[in-house]
C-alpha positions as a printed NumPy array, in Angstrom:
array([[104.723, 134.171, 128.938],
       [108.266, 133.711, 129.042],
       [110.866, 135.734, 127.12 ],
       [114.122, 134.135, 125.903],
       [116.824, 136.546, 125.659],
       [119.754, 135.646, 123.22 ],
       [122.482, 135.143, 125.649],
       [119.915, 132.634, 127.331],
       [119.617, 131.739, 123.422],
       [123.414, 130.595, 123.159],
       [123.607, 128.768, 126.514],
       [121.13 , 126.507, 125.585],
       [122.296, 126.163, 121.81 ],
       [125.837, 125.217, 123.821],
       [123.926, 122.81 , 125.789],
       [122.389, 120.928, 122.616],
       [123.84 , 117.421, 122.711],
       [124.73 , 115.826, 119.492],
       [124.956, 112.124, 119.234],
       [126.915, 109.926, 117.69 ],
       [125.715, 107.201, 115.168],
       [124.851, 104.074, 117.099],
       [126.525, 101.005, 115.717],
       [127.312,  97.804, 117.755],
       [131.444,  96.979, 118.795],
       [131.015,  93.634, 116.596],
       [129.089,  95.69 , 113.484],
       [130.942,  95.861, 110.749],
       [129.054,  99.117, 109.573],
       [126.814, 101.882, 111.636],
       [123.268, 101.312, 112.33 ],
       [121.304, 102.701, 109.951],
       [118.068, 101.237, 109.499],
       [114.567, 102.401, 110.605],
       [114.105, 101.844, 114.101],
       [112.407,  98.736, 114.41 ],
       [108.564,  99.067, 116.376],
       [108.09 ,  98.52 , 120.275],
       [106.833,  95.559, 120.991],
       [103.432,  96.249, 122.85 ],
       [102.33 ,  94.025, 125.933],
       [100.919,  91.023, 126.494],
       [102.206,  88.864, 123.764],
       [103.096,  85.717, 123.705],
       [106.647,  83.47 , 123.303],
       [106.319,  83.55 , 119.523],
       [105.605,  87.218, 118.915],
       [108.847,  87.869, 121.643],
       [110.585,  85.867, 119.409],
       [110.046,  87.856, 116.208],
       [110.473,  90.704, 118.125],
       [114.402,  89.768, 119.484],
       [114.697,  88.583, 115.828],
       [113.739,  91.922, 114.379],
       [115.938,  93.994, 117.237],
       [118.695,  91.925, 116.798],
       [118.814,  92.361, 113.036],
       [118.639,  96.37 , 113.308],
       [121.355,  96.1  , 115.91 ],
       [123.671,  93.936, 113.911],
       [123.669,  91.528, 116.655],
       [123.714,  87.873, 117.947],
       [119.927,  87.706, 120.13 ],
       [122.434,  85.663, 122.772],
       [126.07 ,  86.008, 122.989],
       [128.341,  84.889, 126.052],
       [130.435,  87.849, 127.596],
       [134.506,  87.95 , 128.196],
       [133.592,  86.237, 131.556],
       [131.243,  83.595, 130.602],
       [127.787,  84.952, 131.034],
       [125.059,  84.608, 128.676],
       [123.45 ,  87.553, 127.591],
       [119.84 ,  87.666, 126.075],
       [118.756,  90.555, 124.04 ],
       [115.454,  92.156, 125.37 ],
       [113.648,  94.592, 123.078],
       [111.67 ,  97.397, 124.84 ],
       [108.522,  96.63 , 125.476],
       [105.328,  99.059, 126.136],
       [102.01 ,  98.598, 127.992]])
């Protein structure tokens, strides 16, 4: 077993990141609703639908937007397997 002095203690409390609240640069308030499930593979065009619909909802956002330069951009939700 492993002992864990305090010094060793206060270097890793030090280390302890602490992140801000996510919220989208178009949102007009921070993100605070439960995260929405992962979608779980293979599903088909519908169910990928719902779940850009349900993604884009939580994130306050458009599921496709065109950048400052002109290029589309699709929302993708994370998927498991």
């Amino acid at each position: 077993m492993c002992e864990v002095n305090d010094a060793a203690r206060k270097k890793l409390a030090d280390l302890t990141v602490k992140l801000p609240v996510v919220s989208h640069r178009h949102a007009t308030k921070p993100v605070t609703a439960k995260v929405p499930v992962t979608a779980k593979a293979p599903f088909n065009a519908s169910k990928a639908r719902q779940h850009q619909e349900v993604w884009a909802n939580y994130l306050e956002m458009e599921i496709e937007s065109t950048d400052s330069v002109g290029g589309k951009m699709i929302l993708i939700p994370p998927v498991s397997s």
